[in-house]
C-alpha positions in Angstrom: 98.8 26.3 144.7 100.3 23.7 142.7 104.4 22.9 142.9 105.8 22.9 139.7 108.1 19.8 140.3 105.5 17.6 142.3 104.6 17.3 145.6 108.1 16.5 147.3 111.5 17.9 145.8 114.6 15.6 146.7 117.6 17.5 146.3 121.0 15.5 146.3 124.3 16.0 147.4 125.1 18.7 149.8 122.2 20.5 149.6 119.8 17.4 150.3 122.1 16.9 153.1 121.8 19.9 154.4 118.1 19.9 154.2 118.0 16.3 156.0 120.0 18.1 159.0 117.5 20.8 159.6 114.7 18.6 159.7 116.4 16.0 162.0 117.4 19.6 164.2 113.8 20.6 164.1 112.2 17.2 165.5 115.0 17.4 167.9 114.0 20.7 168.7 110.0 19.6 168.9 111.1 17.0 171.3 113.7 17.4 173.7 113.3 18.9 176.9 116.4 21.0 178.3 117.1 20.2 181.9 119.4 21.7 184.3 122.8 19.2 185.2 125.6 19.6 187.9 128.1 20.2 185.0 130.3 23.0 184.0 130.0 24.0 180.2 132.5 25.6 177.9 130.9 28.0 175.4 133.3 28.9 172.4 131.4 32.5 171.3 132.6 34.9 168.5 134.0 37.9 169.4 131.7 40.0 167.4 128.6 40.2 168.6 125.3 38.6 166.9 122.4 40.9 166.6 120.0 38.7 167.1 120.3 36.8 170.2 118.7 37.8 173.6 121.7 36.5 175.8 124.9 37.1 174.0 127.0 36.5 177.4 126.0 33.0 178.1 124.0 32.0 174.7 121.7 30.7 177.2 123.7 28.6 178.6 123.7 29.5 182.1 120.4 28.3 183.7 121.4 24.5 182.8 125.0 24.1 183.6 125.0 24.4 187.3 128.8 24.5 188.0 129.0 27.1 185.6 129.7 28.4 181.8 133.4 29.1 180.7 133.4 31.3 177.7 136.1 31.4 175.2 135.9 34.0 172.9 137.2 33.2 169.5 137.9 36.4 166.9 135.2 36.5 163.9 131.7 36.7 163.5 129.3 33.5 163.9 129.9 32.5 160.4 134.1 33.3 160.2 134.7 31.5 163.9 136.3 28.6 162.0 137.8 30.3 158.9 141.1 31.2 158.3 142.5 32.3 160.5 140.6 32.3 163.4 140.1 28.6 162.8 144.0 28.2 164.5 142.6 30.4 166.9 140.0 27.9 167.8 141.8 25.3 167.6 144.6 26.1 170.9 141.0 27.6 172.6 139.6 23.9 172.0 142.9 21.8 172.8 143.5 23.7 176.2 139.9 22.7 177.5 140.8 18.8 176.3 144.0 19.0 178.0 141.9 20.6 181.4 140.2 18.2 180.7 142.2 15.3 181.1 144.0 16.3 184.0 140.5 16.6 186.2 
């Protein structure tokens, strides 16, 4: 089969962009080996449940924080977390865990 614009298509702007992130994300992904640490790990998950995933509690979180996963549930779907207005939402949920933080 034969490409009709050659044998590598560079798309610009946001799209190229965007295309250059999920190829970094899939030699990332190729690459890196998960390991469990003695850390505590705050998950910010959507309200609304995504159909797709096998552990919607922890997002799979839970095997490699040791101390723990804190999940803050933010209202919205996975693509509407940080759209009006749950993006004001987000934003307390997110400043209250610097803040914790901090005072640690």
């Amino acid at each position: 089969m034969e490409i009709r614009y050659g044998k590598e298509q560079n798309q610009e702007g946001f799209f190229g962009y965007s295309n250059k992130i999920d190829e970094m994300n899939n030699f990332a992904e190729k690459r890196y080996q998960l390991t469990p640490y003695n850390i505590a790990v705050d998950v910010f998950r959507a309200e609304n449940k995504t159909f797709y995933m096998d552990d919607f509690e922890y997002l799979g979180w839970k095997p490699y924080a040791l101390k723990g996963v804190n999940i803050h549930k933010i209202p919205g779907e996975h693509n509407t977390i940080f759209k009006s207005p749950n993006d004001k939402v987000f934003a307390k949920v997110l400043q209250k865990c610097l803040d914790d933080a901090v005072k640690r």
